[in-house]
C-alpha positions as CSV (number, residue, x, y, z in Angstrom):
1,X,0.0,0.0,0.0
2,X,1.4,3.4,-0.7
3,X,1.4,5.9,1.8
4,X,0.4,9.8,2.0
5,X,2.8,11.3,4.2
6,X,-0.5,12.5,6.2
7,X,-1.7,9.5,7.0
8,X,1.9,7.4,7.4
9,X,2.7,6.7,11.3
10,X,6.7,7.7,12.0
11,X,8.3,7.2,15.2
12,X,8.9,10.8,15.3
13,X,5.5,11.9,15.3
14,X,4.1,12.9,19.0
15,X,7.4,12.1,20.6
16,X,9.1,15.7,20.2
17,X,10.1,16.3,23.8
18,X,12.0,12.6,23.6
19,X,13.9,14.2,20.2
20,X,14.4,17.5,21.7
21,X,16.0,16.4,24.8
22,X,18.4,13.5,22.5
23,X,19.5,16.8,21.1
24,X,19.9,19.3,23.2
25,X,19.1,17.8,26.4
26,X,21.1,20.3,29.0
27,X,19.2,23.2,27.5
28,X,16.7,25.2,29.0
29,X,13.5,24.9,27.3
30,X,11.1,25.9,30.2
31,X,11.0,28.5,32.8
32,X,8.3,28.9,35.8
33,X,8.6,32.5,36.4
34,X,6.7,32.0,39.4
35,X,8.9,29.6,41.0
36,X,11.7,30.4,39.7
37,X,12.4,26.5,38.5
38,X,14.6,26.0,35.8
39,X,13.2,22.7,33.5
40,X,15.8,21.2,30.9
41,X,14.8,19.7,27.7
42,X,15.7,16.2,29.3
43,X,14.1,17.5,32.3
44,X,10.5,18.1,30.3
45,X,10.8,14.6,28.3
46,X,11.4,12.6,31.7
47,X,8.3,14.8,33.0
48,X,6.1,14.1,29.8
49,X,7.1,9.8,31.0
50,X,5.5,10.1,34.0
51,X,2.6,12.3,33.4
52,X,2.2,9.7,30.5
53,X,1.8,7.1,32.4
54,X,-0.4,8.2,34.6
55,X,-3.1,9.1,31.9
56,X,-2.5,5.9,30.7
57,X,-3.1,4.5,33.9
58,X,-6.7,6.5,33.9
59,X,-7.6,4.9,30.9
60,X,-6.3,7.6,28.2
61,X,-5.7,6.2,24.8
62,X,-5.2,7.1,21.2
63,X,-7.6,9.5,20.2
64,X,-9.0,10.3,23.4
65,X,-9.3,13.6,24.8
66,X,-7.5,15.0,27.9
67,X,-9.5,18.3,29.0
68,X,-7.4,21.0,31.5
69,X,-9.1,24.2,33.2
70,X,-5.7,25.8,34.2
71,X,-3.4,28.5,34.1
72,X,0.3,28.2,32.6
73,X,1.7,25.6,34.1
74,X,4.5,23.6,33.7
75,X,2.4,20.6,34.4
76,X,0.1,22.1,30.6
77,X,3.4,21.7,28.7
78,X,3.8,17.9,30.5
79,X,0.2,17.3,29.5
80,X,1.0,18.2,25.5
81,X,4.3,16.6,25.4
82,X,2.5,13.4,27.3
83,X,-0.7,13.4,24.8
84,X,1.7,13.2,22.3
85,X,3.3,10.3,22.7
86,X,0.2,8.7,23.9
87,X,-1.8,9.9,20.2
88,X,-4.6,11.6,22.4
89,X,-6.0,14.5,22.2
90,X,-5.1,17.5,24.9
91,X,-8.3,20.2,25.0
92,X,-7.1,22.7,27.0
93,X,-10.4,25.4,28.0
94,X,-10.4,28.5,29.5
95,X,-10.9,28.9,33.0
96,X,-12.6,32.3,32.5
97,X,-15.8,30.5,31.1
98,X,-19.1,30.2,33.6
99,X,-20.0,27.0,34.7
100,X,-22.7,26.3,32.3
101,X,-20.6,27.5,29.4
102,X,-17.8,25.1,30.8
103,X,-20.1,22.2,31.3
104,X,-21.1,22.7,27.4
105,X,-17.5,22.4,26.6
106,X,-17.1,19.7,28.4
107,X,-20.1,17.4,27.2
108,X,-18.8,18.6,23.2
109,X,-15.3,17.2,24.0
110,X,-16.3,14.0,26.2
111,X,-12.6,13.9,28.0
112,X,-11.4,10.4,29.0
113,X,-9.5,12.6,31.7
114,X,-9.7,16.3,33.7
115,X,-7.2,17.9,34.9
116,X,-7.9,20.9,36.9
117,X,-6.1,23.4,38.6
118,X,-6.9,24.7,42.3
119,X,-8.5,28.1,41.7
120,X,-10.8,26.7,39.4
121,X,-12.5,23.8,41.1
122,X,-15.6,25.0,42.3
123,X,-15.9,26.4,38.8
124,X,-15.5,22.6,37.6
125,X,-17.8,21.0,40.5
126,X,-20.7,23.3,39.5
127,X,-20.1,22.5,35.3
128,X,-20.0,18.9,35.9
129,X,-23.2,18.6,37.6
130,X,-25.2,21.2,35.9
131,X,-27.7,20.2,33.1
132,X,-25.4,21.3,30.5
133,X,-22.9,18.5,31.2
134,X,-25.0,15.0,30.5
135,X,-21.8,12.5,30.6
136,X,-20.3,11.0,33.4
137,X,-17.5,12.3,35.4
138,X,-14.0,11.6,33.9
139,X,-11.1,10.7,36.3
140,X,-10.2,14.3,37.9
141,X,-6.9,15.2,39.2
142,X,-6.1,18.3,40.8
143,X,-2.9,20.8,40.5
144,X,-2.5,22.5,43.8
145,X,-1.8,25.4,44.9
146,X,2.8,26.1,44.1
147,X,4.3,24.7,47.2
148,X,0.9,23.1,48.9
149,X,1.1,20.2,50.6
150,X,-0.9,17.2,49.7
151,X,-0.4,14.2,52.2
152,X,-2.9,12.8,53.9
153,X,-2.4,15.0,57.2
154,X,-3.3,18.2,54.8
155,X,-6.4,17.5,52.5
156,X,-6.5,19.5,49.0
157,X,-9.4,21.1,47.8
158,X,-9.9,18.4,45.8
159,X,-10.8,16.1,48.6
160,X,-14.4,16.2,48.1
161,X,-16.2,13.8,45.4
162,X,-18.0,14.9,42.5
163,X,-20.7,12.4,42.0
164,X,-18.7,9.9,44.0
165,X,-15.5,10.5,42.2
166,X,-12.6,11.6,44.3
167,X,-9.9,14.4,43.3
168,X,-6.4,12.9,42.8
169,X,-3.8,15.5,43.0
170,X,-1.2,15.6,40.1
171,X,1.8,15.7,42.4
172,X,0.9,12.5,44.1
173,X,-1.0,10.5,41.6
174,X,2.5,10.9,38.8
175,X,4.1,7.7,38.6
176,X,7.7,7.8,39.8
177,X,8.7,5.6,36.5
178,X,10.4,8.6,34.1
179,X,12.2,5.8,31.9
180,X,11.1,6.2,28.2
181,X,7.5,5.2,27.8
182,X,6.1,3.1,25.7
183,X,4.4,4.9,22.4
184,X,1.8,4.0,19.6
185,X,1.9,4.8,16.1
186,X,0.8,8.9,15.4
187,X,0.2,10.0,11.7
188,X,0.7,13.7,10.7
189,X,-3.1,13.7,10.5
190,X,-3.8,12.5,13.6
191,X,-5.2,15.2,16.1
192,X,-3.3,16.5,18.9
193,X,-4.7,19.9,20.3
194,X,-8.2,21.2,20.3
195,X,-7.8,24.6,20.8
196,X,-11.6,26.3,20.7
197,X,-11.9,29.9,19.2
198,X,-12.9,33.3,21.0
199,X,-16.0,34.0,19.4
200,X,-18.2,36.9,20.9
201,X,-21.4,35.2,21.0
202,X,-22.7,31.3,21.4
203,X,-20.4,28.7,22.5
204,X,-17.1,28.7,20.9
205,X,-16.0,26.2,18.8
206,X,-13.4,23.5,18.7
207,X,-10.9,23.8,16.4
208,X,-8.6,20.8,15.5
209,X,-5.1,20.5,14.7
210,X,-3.2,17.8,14.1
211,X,0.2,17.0,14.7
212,X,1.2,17.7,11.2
213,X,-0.5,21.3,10.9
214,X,0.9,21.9,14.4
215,X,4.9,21.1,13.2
216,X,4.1,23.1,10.1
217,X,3.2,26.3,11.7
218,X,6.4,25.9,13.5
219,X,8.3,25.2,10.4
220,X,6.5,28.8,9.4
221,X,7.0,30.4,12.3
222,X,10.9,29.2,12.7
223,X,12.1,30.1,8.9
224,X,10.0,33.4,8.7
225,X,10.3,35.1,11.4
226,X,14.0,33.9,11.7
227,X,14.0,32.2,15.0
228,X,17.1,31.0,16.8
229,X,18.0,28.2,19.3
230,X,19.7,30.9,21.4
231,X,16.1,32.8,21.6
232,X,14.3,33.6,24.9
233,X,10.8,34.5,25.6
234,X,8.1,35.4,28.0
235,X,5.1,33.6,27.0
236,X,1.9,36.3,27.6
237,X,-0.8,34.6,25.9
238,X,-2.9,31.7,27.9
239,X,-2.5,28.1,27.2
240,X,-6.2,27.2,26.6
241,X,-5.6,29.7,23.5
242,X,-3.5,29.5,20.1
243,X,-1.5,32.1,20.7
244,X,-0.3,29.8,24.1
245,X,0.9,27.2,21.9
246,X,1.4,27.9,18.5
247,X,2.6,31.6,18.5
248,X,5.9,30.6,20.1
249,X,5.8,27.8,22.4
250,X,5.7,24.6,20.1
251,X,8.1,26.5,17.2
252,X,10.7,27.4,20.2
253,X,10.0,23.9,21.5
254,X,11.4,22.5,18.1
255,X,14.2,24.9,18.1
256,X,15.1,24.3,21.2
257,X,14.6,28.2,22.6
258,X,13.1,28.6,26.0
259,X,10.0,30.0,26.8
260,X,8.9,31.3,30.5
261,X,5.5,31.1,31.6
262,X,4.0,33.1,34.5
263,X,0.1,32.4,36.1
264,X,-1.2,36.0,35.6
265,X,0.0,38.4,33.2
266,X,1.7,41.4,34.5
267,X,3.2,44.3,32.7
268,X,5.7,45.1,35.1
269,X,6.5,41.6,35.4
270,X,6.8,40.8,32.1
271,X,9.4,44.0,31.8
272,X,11.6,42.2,34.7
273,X,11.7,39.2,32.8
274,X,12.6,40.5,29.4
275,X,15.3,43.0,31.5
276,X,16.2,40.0,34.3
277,X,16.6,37.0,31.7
278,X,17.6,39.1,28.5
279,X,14.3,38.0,26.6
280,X,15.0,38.5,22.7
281,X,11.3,37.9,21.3
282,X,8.1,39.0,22.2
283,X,4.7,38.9,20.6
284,X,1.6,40.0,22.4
285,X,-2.1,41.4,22.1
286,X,-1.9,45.3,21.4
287,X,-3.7,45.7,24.7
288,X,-0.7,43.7,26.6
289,X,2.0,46.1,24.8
290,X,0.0,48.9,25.6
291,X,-0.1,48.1,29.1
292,X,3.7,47.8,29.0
293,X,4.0,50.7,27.7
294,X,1.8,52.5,30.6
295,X,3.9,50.7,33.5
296,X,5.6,52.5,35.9
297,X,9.0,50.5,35.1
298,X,8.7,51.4,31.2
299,X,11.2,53.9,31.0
300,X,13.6,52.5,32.9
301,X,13.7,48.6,31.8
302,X,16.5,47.7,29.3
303,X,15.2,46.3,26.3
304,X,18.2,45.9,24.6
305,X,18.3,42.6,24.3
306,X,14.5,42.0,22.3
307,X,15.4,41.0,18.7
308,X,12.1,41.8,17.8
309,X,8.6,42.2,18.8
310,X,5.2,41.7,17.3
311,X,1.7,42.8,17.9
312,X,-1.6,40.0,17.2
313,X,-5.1,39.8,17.8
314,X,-6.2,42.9,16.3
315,X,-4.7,46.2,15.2
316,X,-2.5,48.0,17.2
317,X,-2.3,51.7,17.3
318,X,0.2,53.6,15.4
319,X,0.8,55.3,19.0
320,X,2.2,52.0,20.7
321,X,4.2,50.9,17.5
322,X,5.8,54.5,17.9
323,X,6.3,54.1,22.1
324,X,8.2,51.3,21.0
325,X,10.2,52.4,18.3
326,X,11.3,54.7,20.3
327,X,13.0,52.3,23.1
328,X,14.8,50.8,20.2
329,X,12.5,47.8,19.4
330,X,11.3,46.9,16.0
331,X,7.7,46.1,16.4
332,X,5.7,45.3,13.4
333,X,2.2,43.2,13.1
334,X,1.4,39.8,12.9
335,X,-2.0,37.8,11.9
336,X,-3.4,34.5,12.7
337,X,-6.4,32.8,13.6
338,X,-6.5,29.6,15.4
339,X,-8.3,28.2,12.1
340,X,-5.1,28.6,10.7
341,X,-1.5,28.6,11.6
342,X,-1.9,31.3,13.6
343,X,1.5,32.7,12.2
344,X,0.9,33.4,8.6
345,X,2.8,36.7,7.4
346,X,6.2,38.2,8.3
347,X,7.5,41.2,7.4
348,X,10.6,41.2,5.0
349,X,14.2,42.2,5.7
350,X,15.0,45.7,6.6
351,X,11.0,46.5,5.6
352,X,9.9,49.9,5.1
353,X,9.0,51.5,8.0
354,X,6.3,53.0,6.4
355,X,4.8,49.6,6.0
356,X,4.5,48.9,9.9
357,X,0.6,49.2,8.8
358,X,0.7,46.1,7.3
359,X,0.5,42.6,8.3
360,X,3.7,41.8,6.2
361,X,3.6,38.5,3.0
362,X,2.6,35.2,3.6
363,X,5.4,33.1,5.2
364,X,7.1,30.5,3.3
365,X,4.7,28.1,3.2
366,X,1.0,30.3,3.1
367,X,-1.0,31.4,-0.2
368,X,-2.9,34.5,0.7
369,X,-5.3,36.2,-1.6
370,X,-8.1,38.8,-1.0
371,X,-11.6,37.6,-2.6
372,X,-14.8,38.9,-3.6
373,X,-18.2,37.8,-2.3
374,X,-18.2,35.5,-5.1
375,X,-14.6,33.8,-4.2
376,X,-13.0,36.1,-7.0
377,X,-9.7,37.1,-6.0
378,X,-9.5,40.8,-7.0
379,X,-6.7,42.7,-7.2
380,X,-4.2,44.9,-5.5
381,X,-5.6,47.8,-3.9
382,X,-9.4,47.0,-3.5
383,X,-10.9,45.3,-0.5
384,X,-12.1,41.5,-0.1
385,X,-12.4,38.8,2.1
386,X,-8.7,37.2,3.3
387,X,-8.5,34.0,2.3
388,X,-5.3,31.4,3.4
389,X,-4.0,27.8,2.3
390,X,-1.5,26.0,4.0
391,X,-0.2,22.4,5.5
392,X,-0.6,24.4,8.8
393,X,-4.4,24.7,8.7
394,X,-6.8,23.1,11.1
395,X,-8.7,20.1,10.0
396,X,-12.2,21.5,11.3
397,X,-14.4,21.9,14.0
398,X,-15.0,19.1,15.9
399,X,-18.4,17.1,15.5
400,X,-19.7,20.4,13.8
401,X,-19.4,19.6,9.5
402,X,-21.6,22.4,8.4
403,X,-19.6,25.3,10.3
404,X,-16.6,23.2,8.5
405,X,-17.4,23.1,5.4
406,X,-18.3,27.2,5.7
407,X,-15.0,27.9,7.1
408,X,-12.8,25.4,5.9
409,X,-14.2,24.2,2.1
410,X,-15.4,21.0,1.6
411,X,-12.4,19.4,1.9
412,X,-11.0,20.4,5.6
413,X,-7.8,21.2,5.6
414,X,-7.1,21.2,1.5
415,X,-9.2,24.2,0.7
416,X,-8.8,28.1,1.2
417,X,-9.7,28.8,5.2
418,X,-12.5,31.9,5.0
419,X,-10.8,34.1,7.8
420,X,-13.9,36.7,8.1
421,X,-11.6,39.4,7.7
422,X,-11.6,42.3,5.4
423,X,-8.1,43.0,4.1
424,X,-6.7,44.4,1.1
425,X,-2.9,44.0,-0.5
426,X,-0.9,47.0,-1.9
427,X,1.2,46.9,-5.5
428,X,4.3,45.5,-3.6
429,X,2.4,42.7,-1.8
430,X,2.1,43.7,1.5
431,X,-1.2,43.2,3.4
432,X,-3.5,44.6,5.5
433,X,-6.4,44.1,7.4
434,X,-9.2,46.6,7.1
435,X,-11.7,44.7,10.2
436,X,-14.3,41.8,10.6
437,X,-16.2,41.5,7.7
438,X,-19.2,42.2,9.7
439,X,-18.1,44.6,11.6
440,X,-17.5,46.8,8.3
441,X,-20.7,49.5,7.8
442,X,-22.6,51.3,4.9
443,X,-22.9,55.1,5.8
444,X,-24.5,56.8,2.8
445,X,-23.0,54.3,0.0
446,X,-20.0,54.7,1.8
447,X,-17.6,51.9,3.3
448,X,-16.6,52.5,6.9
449,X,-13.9,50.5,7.9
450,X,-13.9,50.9,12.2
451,X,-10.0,49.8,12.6
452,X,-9.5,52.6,10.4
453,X,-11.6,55.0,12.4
454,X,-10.4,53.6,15.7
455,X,-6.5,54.3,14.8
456,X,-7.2,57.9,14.5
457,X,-9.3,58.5,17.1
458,X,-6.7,56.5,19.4
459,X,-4.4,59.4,19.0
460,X,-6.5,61.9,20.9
461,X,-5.0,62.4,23.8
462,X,-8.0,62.1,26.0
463,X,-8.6,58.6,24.9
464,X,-7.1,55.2,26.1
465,X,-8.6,52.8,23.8
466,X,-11.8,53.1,21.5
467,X,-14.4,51.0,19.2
468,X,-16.7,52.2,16.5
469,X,-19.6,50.7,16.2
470,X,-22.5,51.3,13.7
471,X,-25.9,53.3,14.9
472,X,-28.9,53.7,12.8
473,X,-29.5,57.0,10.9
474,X,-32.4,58.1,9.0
475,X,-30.2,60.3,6.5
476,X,-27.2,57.9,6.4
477,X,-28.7,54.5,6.9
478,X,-25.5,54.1,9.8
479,X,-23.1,56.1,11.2
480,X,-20.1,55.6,13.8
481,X,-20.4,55.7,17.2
482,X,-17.2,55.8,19.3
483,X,-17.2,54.1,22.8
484,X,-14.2,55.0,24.4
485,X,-12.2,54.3,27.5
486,X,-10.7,57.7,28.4
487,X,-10.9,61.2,30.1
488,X,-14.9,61.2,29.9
489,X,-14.7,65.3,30.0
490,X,-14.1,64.8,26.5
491,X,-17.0,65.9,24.1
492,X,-18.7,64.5,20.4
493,X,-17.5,68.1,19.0
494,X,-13.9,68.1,20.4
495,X,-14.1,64.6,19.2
496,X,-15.3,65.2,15.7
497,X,-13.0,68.0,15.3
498,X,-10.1,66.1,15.5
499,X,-11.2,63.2,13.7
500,X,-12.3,65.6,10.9
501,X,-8.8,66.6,10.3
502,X,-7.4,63.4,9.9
503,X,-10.2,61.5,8.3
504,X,-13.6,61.6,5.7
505,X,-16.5,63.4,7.1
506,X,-18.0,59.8,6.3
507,X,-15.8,58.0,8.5
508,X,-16.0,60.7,11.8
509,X,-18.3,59.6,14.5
510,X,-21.7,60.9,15.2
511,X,-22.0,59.2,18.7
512,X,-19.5,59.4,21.4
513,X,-20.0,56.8,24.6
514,X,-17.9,55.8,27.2
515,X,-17.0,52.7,29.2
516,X,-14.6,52.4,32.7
517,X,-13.0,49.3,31.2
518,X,-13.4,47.6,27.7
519,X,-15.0,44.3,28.2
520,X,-12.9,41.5,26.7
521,X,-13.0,37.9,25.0
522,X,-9.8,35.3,24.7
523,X,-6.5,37.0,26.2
524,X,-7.0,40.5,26.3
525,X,-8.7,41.0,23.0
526,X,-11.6,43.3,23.2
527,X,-15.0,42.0,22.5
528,X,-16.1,44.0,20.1
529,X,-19.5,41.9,20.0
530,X,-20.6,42.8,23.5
531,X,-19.6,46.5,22.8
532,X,-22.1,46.7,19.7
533,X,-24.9,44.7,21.5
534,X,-24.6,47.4,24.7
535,X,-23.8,50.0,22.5
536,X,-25.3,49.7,19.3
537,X,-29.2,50.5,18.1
């Protein structure tokens, strides 16, 4: 029988902490900022044995699901390395989800196992015996608190039974066995991660990648962006989200680079670390740089040592590009979606600063193209649907073949991925993203693109963040209205007075709303959705 290479087992599929630590197995490839502890390469792969063999021990096979509710962890990063090697399934899900949208996540995935961390176990108590959740109860084991005892003198949170099942904390229930475990056979198209996507409204969606899409946006992410094994970064984004894994962690993983991970994000932590432990890369939400950039230790951290850093997750305000370029930092922005890759552009050599704009040019290994509404790919200049194709896609949504074949084509993980996003690319084939397709507004024939509008109004010096949002009008059909998080002395006219110099009359706002805080969805990203339902007529 002949093979495709997708569906072929190899020995070195799913066993990429035992191949990392054969080669570089004195090298620091994770750090726990909290603690402090240092974890080699060999260190991780004889950690990744033993949390191995204690899934296997609760039952967890090939193809089965291992759900987590946790913060980063070095105990997450055992869990992927140990699903690996096991061909099962890691679904990691956000602990900032209410119990009966957790209990829906949970009865969708069907876990053969649940691992849970101590802050969140009430959380998981209450989702597993709501209505929502209709299976029965997995084997649960606990992570508790850093430095918590867990012998029998000293009970863990976890002591009490859910529906007659008892908690078992990690520490105690890993086998002390780290010898090499026994594997099975994993194909490239086998899945490994199900990473569910930060949609505004109804339950997200679980997106899944498989081992082969998984090394091949690390293969993107490595050769574009010009990683190196001697790189060093603090990881910002949460583990139950893309940008956890796939931004850096898993390409620096095959690299051999060393990534830190902290429980909370914290601006002026995250400056000690890239100051304390020389950090080269960074990539984080606009909001997270911002915050950076407002800390108190800003001015005086030495970022002399970051290589580079880029912005994803939305657009980010010509303001903070500048507040970085200005500390010496070449900060340009990225795109992705956990549909796909999520690292699918780079910006060239020695780019035009003019272009920091942009998004960049597909990476190596992407085909990009903007389309029409009738999937005619138009050309440079005029504004479309983004549309990508590449090995690093995900193979669908799980159990859920009509959003697939919407999103994905007919034939998952072969076809252009529909991205949603409005984006146009310029005569030299740099692209840019323009906003959600439907989040873009018709104001008398006119198309109003709010990213556009937000960037300018960003620059007012009374406002801290902003969203436009379309508002009925009975002359215009819709117009803007700008909710923003600011000085709230400031008014619609000195407002529109600004924007008017700087933009279309079409484009300025005709509403003006504030907020204390923008609400937001996935790791740090605003919602843009609840914003328009509160805000919007």
């Amino acid at each position: 029988m002949i093979h495709q290479h997708g569906d072929r087992p190899y020995e070195w599929v799913g066993s990429l902490s035992e191949r990392r630590a054969q080669l570089s197995p004195d090298r620091v490839g994770l750090v726990d900022a909290d603690t402090g502890t240092e974890h080699t390469y060999a260190d991780l792969d004889r950690r990744a044995n033993r949390t191995a063999r204690l899934l296997r021990e609760r039952g967890v096979g090939k193809g089965d699901r291992v759900a987590t509710v946790s913060r980063n962890r070095p105990a997450m990063v055992d869990l992927y390395f140990a699903t690996g090697k096991l061909g099962a399934v890691l679904a990691p899900l956000s602990h900032r989800l209410a119990p009966p949208e957790l209990g829906a996540m949970l009865d969708g995935v069907e876990p053969a196992a649940l691992v849970v961390e101590e802050p969140f176990g009430a959380d998981l108590r209450a989702a597993l015996t709501g209505d929502e959740y209709t299976a029965g109860v997995p084997p649960l084991v606990g992570l508790p608190a850093d430095g918590a005892s867990t012998g029998d003198d000293d009970p863990t949170p976890f002591a009490d039974p859910v529906d007659g099942e008892a908690w078992q904390p990690y520490p105690d229930a890993l086998p002390d066995d780290d010898s090499p475990v026994e594997t099975v056979d994993v194909a490239l198209d086998d899945p490994h991660l199900f990473l569910h996507t930060g949609g505004s409204t109804g339950l997200p969606k679980e997106v899944v990648q498989t081992h082969g899409g998984i090394a091949w946006n690390a293969f993107n992410t490595v050769l574009s962006w010009g990683l190196r094994p001697d790189d060093v970064t603090p990881m910002v984004f949460p583990m139950f989200h893309t940008g956890g894994w796939n931004v850096l962690t898993i390409p620096f993983f095959h690299l051999g680079g060393t990534v830190i991970i902290s429980r909370d994000f914290d601006p002026g932590e995250v400056l000690d670390l890239v100051d304390s432990r020389d950090c080269s890369v960074l990539v984080a939400v606009p909001a997270v740089l911002r915050f950076m950039v407002e800390d108190d230790d800003w001015g005086a951290t030495d970022l002399s040592s970051i290589r580079f850093a880029k912005s994803g997750g939305g657009p980010c305000r010509d303001s903070i590009i500048e507040a970085w370029a200005d500390r010496g930092v070449d900060l340009s922005q990225g795109y992705g979606l956990t549909e796909c890759g999520p690292n699918n552009f780079a910006m060239p050599d020695d780019f035009d600063r003019e272009k920091t704009a942009s998004i960049g040019m597909p990476g190596l290994y992407v085909d990009a193209r903007v389309v029409d509404d009738e999937g005619i790919e138009l050309p440079a200049g005029e504004v479309g649907e983004l549309e990508l194709a590449s090995p690093h896609a995900g193979d669908g949504y799980w159990n859920n073949p009509e959003e697939t074949a919407e999103a994905f084509g007919t034939e998952a993980g072969e076809a252009w991925v529909s991205t949603g996003d409005l984006a146009r690319v310029d005569g030299e084939g740099y692209y840019y993203i323009e906003g959600r397709k439907k989040n873009m507004f018709v104001s008398g024939g006119e198309n109003v693109y709010p990213p556009e509008v937000e960037n300018v109004l960003a620059g007012h010096p009374k406002v801290e963040e902003v969203v436009v949002v379309p508002v009925d009008d009975e002359t215009w059909g819709q117009v803007g209205k700008a909710v923003v998080q600011g000085d709230d002395s400031l008014t619609l006219e000195e407002l529109q007075e600004y924007a008017e110099e700087r933009l279309a009359g079409f484009k300025t706002p005709r509403h003006l709303a504030f907020v204390d805080e923008m609400p937001t969805s996935g790791p740090s990203k605003i919602d843009r959705g609840a914003i328009e339902e509160g805000y919007g007529d």
